[in-house]
Each structure stands twice: as structure tokens, then as C-alpha cells.
N, C-alpha and C positions, 0 to 999 in steps of 0.2 A: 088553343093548346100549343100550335106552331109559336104563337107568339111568345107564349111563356118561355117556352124551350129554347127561345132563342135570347132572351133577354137573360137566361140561368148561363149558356154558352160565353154570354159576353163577359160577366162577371166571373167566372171561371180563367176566362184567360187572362183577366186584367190580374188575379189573384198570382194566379200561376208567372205571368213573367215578373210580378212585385217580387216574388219569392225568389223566382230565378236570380233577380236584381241584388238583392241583399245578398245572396248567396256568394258571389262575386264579387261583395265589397267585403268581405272578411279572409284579410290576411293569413296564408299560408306558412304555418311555421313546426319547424322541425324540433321539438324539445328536448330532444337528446342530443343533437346536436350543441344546440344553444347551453347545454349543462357543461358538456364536453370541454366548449371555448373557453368558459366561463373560469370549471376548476383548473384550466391549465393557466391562464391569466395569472389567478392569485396562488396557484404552487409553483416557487421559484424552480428551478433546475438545481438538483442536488448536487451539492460542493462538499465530499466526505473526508473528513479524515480520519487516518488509522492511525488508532493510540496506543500504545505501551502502558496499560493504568498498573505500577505494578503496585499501588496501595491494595487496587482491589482482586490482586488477583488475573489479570482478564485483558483482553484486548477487543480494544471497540473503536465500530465504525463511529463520527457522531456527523451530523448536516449541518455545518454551519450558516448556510443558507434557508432551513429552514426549520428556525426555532430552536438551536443547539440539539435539534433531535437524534437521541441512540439509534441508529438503524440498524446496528448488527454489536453482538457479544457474543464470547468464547474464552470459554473458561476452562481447562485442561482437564477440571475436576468432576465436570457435568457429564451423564453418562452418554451428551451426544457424540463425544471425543472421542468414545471408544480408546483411552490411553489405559493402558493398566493398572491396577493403583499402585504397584511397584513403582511406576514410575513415572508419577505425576507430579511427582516432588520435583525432577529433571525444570521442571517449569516455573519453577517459581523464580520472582524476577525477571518478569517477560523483556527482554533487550532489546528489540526489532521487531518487527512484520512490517514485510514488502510485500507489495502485491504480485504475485507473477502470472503466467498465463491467462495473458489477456483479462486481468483483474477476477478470474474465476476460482482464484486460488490464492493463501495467502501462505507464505515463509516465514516461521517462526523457528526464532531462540529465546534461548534463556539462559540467566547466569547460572541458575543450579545445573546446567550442560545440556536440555535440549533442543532437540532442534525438529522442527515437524513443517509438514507440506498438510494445509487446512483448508478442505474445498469448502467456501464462501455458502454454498447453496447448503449443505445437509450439516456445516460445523463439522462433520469427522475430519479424521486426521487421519490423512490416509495413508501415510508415510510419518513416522516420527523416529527417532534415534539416540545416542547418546555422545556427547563430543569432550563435557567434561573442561576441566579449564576457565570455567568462569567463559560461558560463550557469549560473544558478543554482536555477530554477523554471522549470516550465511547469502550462496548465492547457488541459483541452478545454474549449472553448465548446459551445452550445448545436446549432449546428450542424456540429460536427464539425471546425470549425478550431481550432486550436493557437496559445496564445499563448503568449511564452516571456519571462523574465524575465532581461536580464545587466548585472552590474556595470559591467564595466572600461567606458566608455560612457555609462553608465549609459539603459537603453532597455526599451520592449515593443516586442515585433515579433509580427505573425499573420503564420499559415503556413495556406496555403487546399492543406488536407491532399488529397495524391491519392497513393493508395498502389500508383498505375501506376506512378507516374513518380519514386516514393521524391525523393532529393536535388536534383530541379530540381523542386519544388513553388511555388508564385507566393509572393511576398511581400508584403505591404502593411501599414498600420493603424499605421506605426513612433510612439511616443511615446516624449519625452525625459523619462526621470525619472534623477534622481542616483543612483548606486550600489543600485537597486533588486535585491530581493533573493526576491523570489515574489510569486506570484501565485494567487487563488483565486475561482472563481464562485462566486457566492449567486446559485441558484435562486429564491429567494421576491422578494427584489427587483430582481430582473434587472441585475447589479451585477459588473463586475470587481474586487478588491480587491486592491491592490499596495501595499508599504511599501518607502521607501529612507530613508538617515538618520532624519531625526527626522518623516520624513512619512509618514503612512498617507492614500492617496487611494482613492476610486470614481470607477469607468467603467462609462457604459452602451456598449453593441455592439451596430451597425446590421444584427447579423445577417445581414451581406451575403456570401456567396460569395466572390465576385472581388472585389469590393471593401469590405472588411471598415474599419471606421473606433471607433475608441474615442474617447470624449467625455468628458472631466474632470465629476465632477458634486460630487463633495465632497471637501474635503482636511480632520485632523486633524494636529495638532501631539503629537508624543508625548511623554511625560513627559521622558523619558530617548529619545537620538538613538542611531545604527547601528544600525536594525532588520537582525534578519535572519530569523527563520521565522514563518511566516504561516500556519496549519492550523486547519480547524474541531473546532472542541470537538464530540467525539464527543455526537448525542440532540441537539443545540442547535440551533436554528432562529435562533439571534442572537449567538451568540458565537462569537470567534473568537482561538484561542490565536494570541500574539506575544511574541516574544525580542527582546533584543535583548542588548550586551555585557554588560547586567551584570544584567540581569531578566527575568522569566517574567510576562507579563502576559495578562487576556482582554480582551478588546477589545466591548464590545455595537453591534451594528450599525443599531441602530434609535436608543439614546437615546446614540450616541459617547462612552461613560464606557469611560476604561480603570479596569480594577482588578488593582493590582497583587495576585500570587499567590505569590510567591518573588524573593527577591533572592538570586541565582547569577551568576559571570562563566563566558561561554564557552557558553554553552545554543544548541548548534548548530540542535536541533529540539525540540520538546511533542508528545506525540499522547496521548490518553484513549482510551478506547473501555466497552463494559457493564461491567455487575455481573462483577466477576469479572478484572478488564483493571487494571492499574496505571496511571495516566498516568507516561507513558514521557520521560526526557530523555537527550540525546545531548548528552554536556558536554567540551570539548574535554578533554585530559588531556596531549596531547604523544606520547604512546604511540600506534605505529600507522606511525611512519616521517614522519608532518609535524605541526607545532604544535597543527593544527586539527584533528585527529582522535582517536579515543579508541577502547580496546580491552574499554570497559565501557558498558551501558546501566544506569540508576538508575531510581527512581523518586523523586517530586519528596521525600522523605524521604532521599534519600541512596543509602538500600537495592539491593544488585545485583540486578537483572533479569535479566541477561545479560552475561557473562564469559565473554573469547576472547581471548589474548594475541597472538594471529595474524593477528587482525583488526587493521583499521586504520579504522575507524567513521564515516562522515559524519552524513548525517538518517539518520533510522527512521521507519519509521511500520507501526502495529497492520495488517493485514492485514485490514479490515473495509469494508463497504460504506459510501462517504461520502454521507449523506442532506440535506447541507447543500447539495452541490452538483449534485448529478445525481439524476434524476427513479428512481423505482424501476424495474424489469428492465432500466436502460438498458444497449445495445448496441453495438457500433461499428455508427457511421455517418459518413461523406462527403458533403460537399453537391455533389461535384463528379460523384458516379456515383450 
């Protein structure tokens, strides 16, 4: 009986460390991890641009890095806009969106006159207004008010933003400029910059709430007359890309040298952005359903960017945080709450 039991004992343990053995040659692996590396490998890092489609209506993010993909649309007319339908029409002809605060927020005009502040996450439009003129630009100031840029007229107006009271917002600050065509803050020198024909001006701003006032402080003559897009050169603390009918210029805003970069007719917008970013041109083509618009983005070599025969194209611009004009984590903020 001892002996059985002991012969059952040995067998048992021979069993037992074989299993321990194999147990130990079988590789430890995390599968969630290993998924994790895997989909981030094959999904590039999102490259967005903001479009002007004013064929369809709408403004859209699209990823050109991955797969011409639409990431984000807004439409004036969709009930997430919350606009009224009074004054939806204000939109048609979308002209612009910049991104502002901290890319959480998007600044929209339009030729039909309006102008709104579009928070990214929920599409409302939490602030929108009326500027009228064939609007063609806007910018936040420092404080929270809205200045807006229109041709037909040729004018700035601030808008002493309250997003209680959306379209009966105060008006003030109006300045007569000829077919003025945008407008951009430079933070470092406390400076409005607007161009119309063949003038590029600065303004400083009294920073005031209710009573907001712009001050002429310098005018340029530009080489070449009908400016029309005004954006900072993406990294640059002094430069500032400008179009006009028939050229692609920088502009420096400390020693007022333009330099010319490209002779193009029709360069509706320019934007750059990092390593890795084309600077970007939106060049009329006729394609789109009106003269001024275009179903292709380039880069200043010619090279497509982005192609959409459906589109109908106004500005663009890179979906990146602008450092030329707004302070870094900036947020929405109102001087009036």
C-alpha cells in the first residue's frame, strides 16, 4: 500500500511541475494595449481644415490626412444653431470662419451681413448679430467685443457682444474705410489691422464695453490695390499674410515692408500653419456655382490639397490655434456678464 502511494506521489509531482513548466512558456500579453498601439499607428494625426462651402450652404471641418474626412458641419439653418429663422438668411454666403478660443469656438460671417461666435462642441451659435454691408471679416477683441469688416459701404463696426440678448447686441466704434475686407488683432502691439483697396491701416481700441472707439494710428500704401485677405503667418509674431487681385504678399508689422511671395490672380485666402501644414490658397476657379469660388485648395506651388467638385469654396483656413492674436488657454469671455 506504502508503495503504491508512493509511486502515485511521484507521478503527481512529475505532472504538476510539467504543467507549472508550460505555464511559464506562454507569453504574457496585454490586448488592449496591443489594439491601442496598433489603431494609433494606422490613424494619422488630424490635419483639419475650415471651409467656407458657400455652394452648400455650410461650413465644414474636412481631415486631410485622413481620408478627406468631414469632421464637423454647421449649417445656420439646422435647429442646432438656435438662429431664428428671421434671420438665417443673414448667412447666406458664408465668407470666413476663424477659429478662436483656443479652437473651441468658431467666428463666422457672411455676405448676407452676419456674423456669429459657433461653439465647435454643441454647433449653437451662441452669440450671432447683424453687420449688413456685404460682410466679409470679423475679429474678437481683447475684451470680448466683435469687430466686423463690410465692403458694400465700406465700414468697421464693434458689436459689445451679449449672448443673452444674441441679435439686439449694442453697436458702436463705426469707422469709414473703402471696401474693407478683414480684419485682425495683434496682441503684442495692441493693434487692429484692416486693409481695403490699396490701404492697409492700424487701430488701437479703448477697450471700452459700451463704448468701444478705434483710433487710426498708421496707414500703408500697398504695392498692388484690392486687398482682400488679411491672416497671420502661422509662428510669426510679425508677419502678416495679404492677397490681393493678383498677389500673395507678407506684410511685417514692425518695420512695414511688404514682401512679395507669389504673383496669382484670384487668391481669395493664405493660411500656413507647422512642420508638416502646406500653406494653403483658396484661388477663385469659377467652379462652385459663382465666379468667386473654387472646388479645389492648393498649396502656393499649384499642388492639390483638397478636391471636392461639390464644394463651392470661399476662405479656408488650417484649424490651428492663432498665437498672433489671442493670448494662450483663451476662452469665451463678455465684458457685459
Amino acid at each position: 500500500m506504502k508503495k503504491i502511494f508512493s509511486v502515485s506521489l511521484f507521478f503527481s509531482l512529475v505532472f504538476a511541475l510539467g504543467c507549472k513548466k508550460n505555464v511559464s512558456q506562454i507569453p504574457v500579453t496585454d490586448d488592449a494595449s496591443e489594439l491601442v498601439t496598433t489603431q494609433a499607428a494606422e490613424e494619422a494625426t488630424a490635419k483639419e481644415i475650415v471651409i467656407c462651402d458657400q455652394k452648400n450652404a455650410r461650413i465644414v471641418m474636412v481631415d486631410v490626412a485622413n481620408s478627406n474626412t468631414i469632421t464637423w458641419e454647421w449649417k445656420p439653418t439646422a435647429s442646432y444653431a438656435m438662429i431664428r429663422s428671421g434671420a438665417q438668411g443673414w448667412f447666406s454666403n458664408l465668407s470666413e470662419a476663424k477659429p478662436i478660443y483656443s479652437g473651441k469656438y468658431i467666428l463666422a460671417t457672411a455676405s448676407g451681413g452676419g456674423v456669429a461666435i459657433i461653439n465647435v462642441s454643441t454647433k449653437k451659435a451662441i452669440w450671432y448679430d447683424y453687420a449688413g454691408g456685404n460682410t466679409h471679416s470679423a475679429e474678437v477683441l481683447p475684451n470680448g467685443n466683435v469687430v466686423t469688416a463690410s465692403t458694400t459701404g465700406g465700414y468697421l463696426l464693434i458689436f459689445t457682444v451679449d449672448s443673452y440678448i444674441n441679435d439686439d447686441s449694442k453697436q458702436g466704434g463705426k469707422v469709414t474705410f473703402e471696401d474693407v475686407h478683414n480684419v485682425v488683432w495683434d496682441k503684442a502691439n495692441n493693434l487692429l489691422w484692416a486693409a481695403g483697396k490699396d490701404k492697409l491701416k492700424a487701430f488701437s481700441y479703448n477697450n471700452s464695453c459700451g463704448s468701444p472707439v478705434l483710433t487710426l494710428k498708421k496707414t500703408y500704401t500697398m504695392p498692388q490695390g484690392n486687398a482682400h485677405d488679411l491672416f497671420p503667418v502661422y509662428g510669426s509674431t510679425t508677419d502678416l499674410w495679404l492677397t490681393n487681385s493678383g498677389h500673395v504678399y507678407k506684410f511685417n508689422v514692425s518695420t512695414g515692408v511688404f514682401t512679395l511671395i507669389k504673383t496669382i490672380s484670384g487668391a481669395k485666402s493664405v493660411c500656413n500653419g507647422p512642420d508638416g501644414y502646406e500653406t494653403i490658397l483658396d484661388v477663385a476657379n469659377g467652379n462652385g456655382g459663382e465666379t468667386w469660388r473654387t472646388d479645389v485648395i492648393t498649396d502656393l506651388n499649384g499642388a492639390t490639397v483638397f478636391k471636392n467638385t461639390s464644394f463651392g469654396m470661399y476662405k479656408v483656413r488650417w484649424k490651428l490655434v492663432n498665437s498672433f492674436s489671442y493670448p494662450a488657454g483663451d476662452s469665451f469671455h463678455e465684458c457685459t456678464h
